[in-house]
C-alpha positions in Angstrom: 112.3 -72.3 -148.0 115.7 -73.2 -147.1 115.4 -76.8 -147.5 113.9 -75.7 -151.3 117.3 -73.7 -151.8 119.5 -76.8 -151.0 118.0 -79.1 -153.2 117.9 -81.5 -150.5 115.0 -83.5 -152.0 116.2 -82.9 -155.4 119.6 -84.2 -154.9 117.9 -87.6 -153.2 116.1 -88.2 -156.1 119.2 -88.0 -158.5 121.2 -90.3 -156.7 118.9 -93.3 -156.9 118.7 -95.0 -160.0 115.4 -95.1 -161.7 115.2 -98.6 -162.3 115.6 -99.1 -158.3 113.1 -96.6 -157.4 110.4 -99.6 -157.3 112.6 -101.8 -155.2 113.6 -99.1 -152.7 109.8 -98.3 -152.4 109.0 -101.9 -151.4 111.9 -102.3 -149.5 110.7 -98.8 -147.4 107.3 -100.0 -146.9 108.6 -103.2 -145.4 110.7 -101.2 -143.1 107.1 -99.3 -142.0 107.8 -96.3 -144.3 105.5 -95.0 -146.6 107.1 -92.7 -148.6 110.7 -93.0 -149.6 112.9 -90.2 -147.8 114.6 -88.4 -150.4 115.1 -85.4 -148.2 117.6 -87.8 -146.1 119.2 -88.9 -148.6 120.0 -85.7 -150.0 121.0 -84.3 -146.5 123.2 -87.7 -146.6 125.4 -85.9 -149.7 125.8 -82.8 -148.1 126.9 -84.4 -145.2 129.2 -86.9 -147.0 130.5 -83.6 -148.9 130.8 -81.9 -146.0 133.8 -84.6 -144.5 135.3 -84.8 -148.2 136.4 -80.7 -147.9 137.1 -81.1 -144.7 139.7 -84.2 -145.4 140.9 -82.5 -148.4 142.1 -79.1 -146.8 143.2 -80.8 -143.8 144.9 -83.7 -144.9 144.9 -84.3 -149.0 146.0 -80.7 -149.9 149.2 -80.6 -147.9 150.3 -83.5 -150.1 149.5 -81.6 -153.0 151.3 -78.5 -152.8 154.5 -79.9 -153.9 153.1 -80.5 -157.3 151.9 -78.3 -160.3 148.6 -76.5 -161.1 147.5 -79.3 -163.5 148.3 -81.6 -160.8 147.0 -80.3 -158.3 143.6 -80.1 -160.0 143.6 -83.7 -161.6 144.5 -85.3 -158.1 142.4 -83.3 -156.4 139.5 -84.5 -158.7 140.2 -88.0 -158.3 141.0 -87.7 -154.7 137.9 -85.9 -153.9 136.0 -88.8 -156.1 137.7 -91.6 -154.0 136.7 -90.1 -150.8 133.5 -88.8 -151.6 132.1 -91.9 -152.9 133.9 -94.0 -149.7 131.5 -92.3 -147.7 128.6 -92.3 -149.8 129.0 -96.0 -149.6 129.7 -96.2 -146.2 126.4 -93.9 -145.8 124.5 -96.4 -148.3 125.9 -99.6 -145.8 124.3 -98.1 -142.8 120.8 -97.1 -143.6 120.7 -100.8 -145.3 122.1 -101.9 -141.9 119.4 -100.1 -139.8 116.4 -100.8 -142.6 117.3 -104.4 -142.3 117.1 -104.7 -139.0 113.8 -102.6 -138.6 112.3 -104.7 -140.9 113.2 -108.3 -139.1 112.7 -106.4 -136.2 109.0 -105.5 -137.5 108.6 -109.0 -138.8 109.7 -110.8 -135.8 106.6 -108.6 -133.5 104.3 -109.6 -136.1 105.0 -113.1 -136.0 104.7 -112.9 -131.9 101.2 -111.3 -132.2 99.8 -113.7 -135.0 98.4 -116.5 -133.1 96.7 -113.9 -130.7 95.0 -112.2 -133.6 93.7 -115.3 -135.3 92.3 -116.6 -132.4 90.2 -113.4 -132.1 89.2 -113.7 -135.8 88.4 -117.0 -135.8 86.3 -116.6 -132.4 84.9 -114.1 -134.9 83.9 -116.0 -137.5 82.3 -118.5 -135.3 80.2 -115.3 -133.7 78.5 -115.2 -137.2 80.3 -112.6 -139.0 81.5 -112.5 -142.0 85.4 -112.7 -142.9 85.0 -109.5 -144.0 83.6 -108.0 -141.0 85.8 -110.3 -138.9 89.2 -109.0 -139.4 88.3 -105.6 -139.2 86.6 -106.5 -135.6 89.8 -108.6 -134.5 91.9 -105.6 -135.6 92.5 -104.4 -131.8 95.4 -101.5 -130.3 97.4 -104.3 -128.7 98.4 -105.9 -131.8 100.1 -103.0 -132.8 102.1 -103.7 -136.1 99.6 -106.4 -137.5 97.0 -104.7 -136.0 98.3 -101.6 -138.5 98.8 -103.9 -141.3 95.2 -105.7 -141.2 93.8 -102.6 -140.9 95.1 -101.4 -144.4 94.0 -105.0 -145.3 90.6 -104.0 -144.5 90.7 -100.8 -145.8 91.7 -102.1 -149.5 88.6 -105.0 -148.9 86.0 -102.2 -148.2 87.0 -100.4 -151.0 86.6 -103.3 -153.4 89.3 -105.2 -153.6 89.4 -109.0 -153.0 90.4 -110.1 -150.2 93.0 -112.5 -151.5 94.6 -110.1 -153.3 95.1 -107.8 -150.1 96.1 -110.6 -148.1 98.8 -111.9 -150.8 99.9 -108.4 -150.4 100.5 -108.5 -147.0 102.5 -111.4 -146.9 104.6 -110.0 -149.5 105.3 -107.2 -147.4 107.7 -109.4 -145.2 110.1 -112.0 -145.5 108.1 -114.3 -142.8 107.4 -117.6 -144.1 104.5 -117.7 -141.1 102.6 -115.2 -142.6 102.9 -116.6 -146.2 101.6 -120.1 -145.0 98.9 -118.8 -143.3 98.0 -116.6 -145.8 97.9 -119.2 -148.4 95.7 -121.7 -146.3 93.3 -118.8 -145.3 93.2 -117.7 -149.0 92.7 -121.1 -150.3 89.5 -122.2 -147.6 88.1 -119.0 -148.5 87.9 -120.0 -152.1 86.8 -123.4 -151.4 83.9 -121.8 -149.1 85.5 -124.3 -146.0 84.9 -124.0 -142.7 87.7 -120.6 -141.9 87.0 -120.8 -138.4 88.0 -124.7 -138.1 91.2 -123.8 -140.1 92.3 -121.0 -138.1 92.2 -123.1 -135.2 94.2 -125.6 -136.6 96.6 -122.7 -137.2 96.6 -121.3 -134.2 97.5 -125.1 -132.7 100.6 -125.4 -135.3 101.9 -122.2 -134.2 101.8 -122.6 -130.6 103.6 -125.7 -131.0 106.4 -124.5 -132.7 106.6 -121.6 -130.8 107.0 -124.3 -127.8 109.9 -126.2 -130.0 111.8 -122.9 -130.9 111.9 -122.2 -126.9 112.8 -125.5 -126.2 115.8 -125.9 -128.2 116.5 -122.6 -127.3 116.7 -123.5 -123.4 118.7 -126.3 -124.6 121.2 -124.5 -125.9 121.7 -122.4 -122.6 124.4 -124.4 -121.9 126.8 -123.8 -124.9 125.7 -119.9 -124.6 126.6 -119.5 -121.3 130.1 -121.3 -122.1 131.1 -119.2 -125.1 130.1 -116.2 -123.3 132.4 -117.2 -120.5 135.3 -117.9 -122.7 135.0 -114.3 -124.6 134.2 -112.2 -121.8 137.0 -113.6 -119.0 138.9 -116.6 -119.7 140.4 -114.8 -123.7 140.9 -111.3 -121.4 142.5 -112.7 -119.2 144.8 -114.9 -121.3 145.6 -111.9 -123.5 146.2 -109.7 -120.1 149.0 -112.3 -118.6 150.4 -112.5 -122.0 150.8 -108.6 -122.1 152.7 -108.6 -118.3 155.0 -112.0 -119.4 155.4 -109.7 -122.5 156.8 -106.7 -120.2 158.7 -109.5 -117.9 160.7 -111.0 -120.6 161.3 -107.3 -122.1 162.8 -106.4 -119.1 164.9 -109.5 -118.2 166.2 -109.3 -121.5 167.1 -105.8 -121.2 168.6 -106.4 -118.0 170.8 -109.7 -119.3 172.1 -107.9 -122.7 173.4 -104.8 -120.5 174.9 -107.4 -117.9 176.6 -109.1 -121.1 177.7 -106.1 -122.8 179.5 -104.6 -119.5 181.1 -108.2 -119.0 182.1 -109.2 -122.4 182.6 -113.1 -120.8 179.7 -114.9 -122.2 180.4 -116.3 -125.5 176.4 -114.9 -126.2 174.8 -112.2 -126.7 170.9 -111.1 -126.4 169.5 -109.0 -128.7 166.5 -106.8 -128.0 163.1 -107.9 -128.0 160.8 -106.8 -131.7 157.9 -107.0 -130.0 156.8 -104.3 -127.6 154.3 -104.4 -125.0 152.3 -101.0 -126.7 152.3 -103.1 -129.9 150.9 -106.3 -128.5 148.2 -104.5 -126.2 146.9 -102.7 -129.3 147.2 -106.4 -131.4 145.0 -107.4 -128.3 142.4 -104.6 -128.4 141.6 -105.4 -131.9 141.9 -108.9 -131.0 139.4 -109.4 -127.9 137.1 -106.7 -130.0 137.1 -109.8 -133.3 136.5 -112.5 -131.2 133.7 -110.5 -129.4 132.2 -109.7 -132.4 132.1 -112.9 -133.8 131.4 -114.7 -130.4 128.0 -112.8 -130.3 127.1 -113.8 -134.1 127.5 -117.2 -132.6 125.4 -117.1 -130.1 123.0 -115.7 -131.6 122.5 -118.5 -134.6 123.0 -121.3 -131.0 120.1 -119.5 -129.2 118.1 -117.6 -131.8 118.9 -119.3 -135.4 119.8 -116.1 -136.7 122.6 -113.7 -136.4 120.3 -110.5 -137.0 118.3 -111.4 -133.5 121.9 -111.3 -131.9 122.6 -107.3 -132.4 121.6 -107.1 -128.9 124.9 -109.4 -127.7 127.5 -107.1 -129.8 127.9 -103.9 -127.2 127.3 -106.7 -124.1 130.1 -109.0 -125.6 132.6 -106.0 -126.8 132.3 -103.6 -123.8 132.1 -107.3 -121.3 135.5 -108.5 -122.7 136.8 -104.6 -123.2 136.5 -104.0 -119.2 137.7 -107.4 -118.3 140.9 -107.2 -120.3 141.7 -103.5 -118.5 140.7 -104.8 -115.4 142.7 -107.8 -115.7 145.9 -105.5 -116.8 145.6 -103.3 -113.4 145.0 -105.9 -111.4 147.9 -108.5 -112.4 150.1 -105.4 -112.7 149.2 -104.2 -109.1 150.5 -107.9 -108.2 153.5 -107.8 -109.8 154.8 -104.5 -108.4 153.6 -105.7 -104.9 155.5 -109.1 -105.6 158.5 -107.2 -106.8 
């Protein structure tokens, strides 16, 4: 009842335009949805709503008592517009973030468990059964997300459809260029009444190979990962760490000299003040360490994995790494200078 007085699925709806309804609805089944969640997207409004008034009355308001009533009400519009629709966008950004990565997430599990299943069906097929009957008996709890998606397959076939068409439907379900070769083979022996069983196996063969190549050249490339990862999680730390303390050293020295200078008045040269100041630089080298992090793992992850989306994983290990390093590094070269000193 309460979510019917909010509007929450109401308000979902009127925010996505009609002509991307059909696109959002593939793009959600890809992801493993079924139905597209208008409810969150409405609760997404409210929420993004909710930080506009906020904002305003803390922060946007003060500026705007100084001006007239009109003002006031024509800023506020505008300024509530602006921010509003920064943080629907912002919203928008994320869940395409997180769908994206669920579906190559998805994809990438139902390329691992293909081979496995089309052994089964081809072993099968050469039991006696018919294709049919085949994949709905290779369809088996382990295979989880293909096993889910076959199953529908079967589902349409019994109910009449052909079982091209289901299969073509499958394949454009995910951006795997795997699935859509193998479909197209299977689909084009069944047609020619060849021998599905042979094919398969042939299939099978091609895709244990290149699985074997893509962990190959990824154990090749050990080497260069385990280099870059050294260089952004100590060696850049600890450069940016000495260069905070010689920061702080020459600060000092230089404070030291133009006090000596101005008390003497002999030297025919003065020192002025250093602009930068160690707060400064150890904020310029937060933001620094974080860039080079972030971009450091996106490398890796095309070296080892050919992809920067099956790198996610390195982000938090690369940030936080080179994060804790750079602190550590500051206590500890700080403890040695005040010891030296």
């Amino acid at each position: 009842m309460a979510v019917k007085i909010i509007f929450l699925e109401e308000f979902g709806k009127a925010f996505v335009p009609k002509k991307f309804i059909p696109t959002l609805r593939k793009y959600m089944l890809k992801s493993g949805f079924d139905e597209v969640p208008y409810k969150f997207f409405g609760l997404l409004f409210y929420i993004s709503a909710a930080i506009t008034f906020f904002l305003y009355i803390i922060y946007i308001f003060q500026y705007l008592k100084k001006f007239s009533l009109f003002e006031i009400y024509i800023y506020s519009a505008i300024a509530w517009f602006i921010v509003q629709l920064f943080f629907a966008i912002f919203f928008i950004l994320l869940v395409y973030f997180y769908l994206d990565l669920r579906i190559y997430s998805r994809t990438k599990k139902m390329e691992d468990q293909l081979p496995e299943f089309l052994q089964v069906l081809s072993s099968n097929l050469r039991g006696g059964m018919t294709f049919e009957r085949a994949l709905w008996a290779a369809i088996k709890p382990r295979f989880e997300i293909l096993g889910i998606e076959m199953a529908k397959v079967s589902k349409k076939v019994m109910t009449g459809y052909e079982v091209s068409k289901a299969l073509t439907e499958l394949a454009d379900k995910y951006d795997s260029l795997m699935l859509r070769r193998t479909v197209d083979l299977m689909i084009s022996e069944l047609e020619s009444g060849g021998n599905v069983a042979e094919l398969i196996d042939r299939i099978v063969d091609n895709l244990k190979e290149t699985k074997a190549l893509k962990n190959e050249m990824s154990g090749a490339a050990i080497a260069y990962v385990i280099f870059i990862s050294v260089i952004v999680v100590v060696i850049s730390p600890l450069l940016f760490a000495l260069s905070s303390q010689l920061l702080i050293v020459i600060v000092g020295f230089v404070d030291k000299l133009s006090g000596a200078t101005q008390a003497t008045t002999t030297l025919p040269f003065t020192f002025s003040k250093v602009n930068v100041k160690p707060e400064e630089f150890q904020i310029f080298s937060t933001i620094a360490i974080f860039v080079i992090s972030l971009f450091s793992s996106m490398i890796v992850s095309i070296v080892e994995k050919g992809d920067i989306k099956g790198g996610i994983k390195y982000i938090p290990i690369f940030v936080v790494g080179s994060m804790s390093m750079y602190y550590f590094f500051i206590k500890v070269i700080q403890t040695f200078f005040t010891i030296s000193v």
